[in-house]
C-alpha positions in Angstrom: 8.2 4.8 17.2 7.5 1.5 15.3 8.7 2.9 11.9 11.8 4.4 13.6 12.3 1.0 15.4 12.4 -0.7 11.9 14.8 1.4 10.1 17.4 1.1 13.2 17.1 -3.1 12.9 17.3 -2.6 9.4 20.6 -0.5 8.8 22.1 -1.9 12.1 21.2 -5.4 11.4 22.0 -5.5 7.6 26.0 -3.8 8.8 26.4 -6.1 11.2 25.2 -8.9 8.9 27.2 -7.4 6.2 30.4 -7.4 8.0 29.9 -11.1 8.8 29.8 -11.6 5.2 33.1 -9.8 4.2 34.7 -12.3 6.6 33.9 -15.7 4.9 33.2 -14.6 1.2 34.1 -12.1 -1.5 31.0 -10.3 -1.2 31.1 -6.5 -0.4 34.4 -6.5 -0.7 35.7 -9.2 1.5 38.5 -11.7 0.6 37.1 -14.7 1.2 37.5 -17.2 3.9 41.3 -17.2 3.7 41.7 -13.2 3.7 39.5 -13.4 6.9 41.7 -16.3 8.7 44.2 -14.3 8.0 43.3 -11.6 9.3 41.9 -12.9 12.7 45.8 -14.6 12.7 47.0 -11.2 11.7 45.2 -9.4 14.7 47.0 -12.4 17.2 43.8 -14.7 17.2 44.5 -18.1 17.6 41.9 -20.5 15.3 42.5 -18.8 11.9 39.7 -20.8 9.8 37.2 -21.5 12.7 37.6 -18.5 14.4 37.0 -16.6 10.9 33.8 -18.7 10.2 32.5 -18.7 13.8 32.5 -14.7 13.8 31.1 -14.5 10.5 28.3 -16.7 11.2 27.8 -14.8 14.5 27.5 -11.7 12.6 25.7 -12.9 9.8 23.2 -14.7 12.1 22.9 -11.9 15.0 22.8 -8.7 12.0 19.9 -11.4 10.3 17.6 -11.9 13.1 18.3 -8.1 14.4 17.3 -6.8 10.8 13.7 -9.2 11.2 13.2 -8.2 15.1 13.5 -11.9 16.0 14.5 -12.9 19.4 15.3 -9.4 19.6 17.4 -9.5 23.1 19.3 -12.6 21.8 20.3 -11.1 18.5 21.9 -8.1 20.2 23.6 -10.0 22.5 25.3 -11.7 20.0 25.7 -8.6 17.8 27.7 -7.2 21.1 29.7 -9.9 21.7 31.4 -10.3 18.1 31.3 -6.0 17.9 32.9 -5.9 20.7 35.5 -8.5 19.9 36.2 -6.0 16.9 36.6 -2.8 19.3 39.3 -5.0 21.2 40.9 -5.0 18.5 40.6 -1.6 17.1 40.9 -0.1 20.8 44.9 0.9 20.1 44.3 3.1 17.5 41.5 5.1 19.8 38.1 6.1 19.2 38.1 7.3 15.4 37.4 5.8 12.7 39.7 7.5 10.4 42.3 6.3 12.4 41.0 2.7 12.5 40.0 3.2 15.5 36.9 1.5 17.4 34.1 4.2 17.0 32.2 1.8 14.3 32.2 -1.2 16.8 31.3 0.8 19.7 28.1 2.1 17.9 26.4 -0.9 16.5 27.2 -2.3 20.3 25.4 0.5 21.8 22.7 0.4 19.1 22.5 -3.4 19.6 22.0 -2.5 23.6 19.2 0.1 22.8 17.3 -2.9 20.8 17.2 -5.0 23.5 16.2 -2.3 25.5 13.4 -0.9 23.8 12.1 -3.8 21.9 11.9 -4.3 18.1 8.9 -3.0 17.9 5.6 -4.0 16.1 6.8 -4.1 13.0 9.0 -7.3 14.0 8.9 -11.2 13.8 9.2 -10.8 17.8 5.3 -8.9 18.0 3.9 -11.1 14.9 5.0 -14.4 17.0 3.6 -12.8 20.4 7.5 -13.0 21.6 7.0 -9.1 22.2 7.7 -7.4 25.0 10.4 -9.2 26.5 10.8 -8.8 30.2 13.6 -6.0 31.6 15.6 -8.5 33.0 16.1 -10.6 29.6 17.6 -7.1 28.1 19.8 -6.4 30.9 21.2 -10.2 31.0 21.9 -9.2 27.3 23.6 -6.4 27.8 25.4 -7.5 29.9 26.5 -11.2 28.7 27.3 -9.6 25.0 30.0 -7.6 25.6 31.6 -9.6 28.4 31.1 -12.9 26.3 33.2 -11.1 23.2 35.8 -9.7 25.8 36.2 -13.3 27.2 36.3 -14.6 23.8 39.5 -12.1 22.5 41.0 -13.5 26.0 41.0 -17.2 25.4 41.5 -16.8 21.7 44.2 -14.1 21.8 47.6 -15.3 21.1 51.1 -13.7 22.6 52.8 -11.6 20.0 56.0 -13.8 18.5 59.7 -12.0 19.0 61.1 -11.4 15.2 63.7 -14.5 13.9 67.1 -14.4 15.8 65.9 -13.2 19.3 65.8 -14.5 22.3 62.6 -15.1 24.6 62.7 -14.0 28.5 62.9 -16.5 30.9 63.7 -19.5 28.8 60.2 -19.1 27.2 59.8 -20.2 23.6 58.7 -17.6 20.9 57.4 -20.7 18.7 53.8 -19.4 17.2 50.6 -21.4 18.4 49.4 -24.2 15.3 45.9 -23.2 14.6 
């Protein structure tokens, strides 16, 4: 179970880590911190530069300390929150990844939620530092806080599409984009 434990915190930990990376660098094929502002701003996120660097950090950090079993429940709550952020925004195109949808998300959430669950294991920096077992209810207010935090987050951050040059709003309302 240990060695099975380590290779899931591993490959889940290094993706999630990985995908942080893409968003602030040129590394494994991202385009740097101005492709991934403008990408948050292209998927109606307010924040452009912050929001880009605060999501990669949180993935880099989260996929880090998931890969080394280190405050194990913490990491995955993290891990949820900015994975489930993503799935928000891959939701309209469904559940397959071919189709962009929000399949990839939705496992490394769910693999994140079976971490805190069951532990790192002793092959971990949680067991070497005597953090190991954490108690049920640290998991559950993990699972529980990660996804909700990201689903909060894409509400407060998400910005109300614009109405194309030459149109007007409803109501009197302006369709002036947010400044970052």
């Amino acid at each position: 179970m240990d060695a099975g434990l380590l290779v899931l915190r591993v490959v889940a930990g290094l993706l999630v880590a990985g995908h942080g990376v893409q968003k602030v660098s040129f590394r494994l094929g991202g385009h740097g911190l101005a492709g991934g502002t403008e990408e948050f701003r292209h998927d109606g996120f307010r924040g452009g530069r912050l929001t880009a660097v605060a999501a990669g950090a949180g993935q880099i950090g989260s996929g880090l300390f998931l890969t080394a079993g280190l405050l194990t429940p913490l990491a995955a709550m993290a891990a949820m929150g900015v994975m489930t952020v993503a799935g928000t925004v891959k939701r309209p195109q469904g559940l397959w990844v071919q189709n962009d949808g929000y399949e990839y998300p939705l496992v490394l959430v769910v693999v994140s939620a079976a971490l805190a669950l069951t532990g790192p294991g002793r092959w971990s920096l949680d067991h070497a530092l005597g953090l190991a077992p954490w108690p049920v209810w640290v998991a559950l207010a993990a699972i529980v806080t990660g996804p909700v935090s990201g689903l909060l987050t894409r509400q407060v951050l998400h910005r109300a599409p614009t109405a194309p040059q030459g149109t007007t709003a409803p109501e009197g309302k302006s369709h002036a984009q947010p400044v970052d």
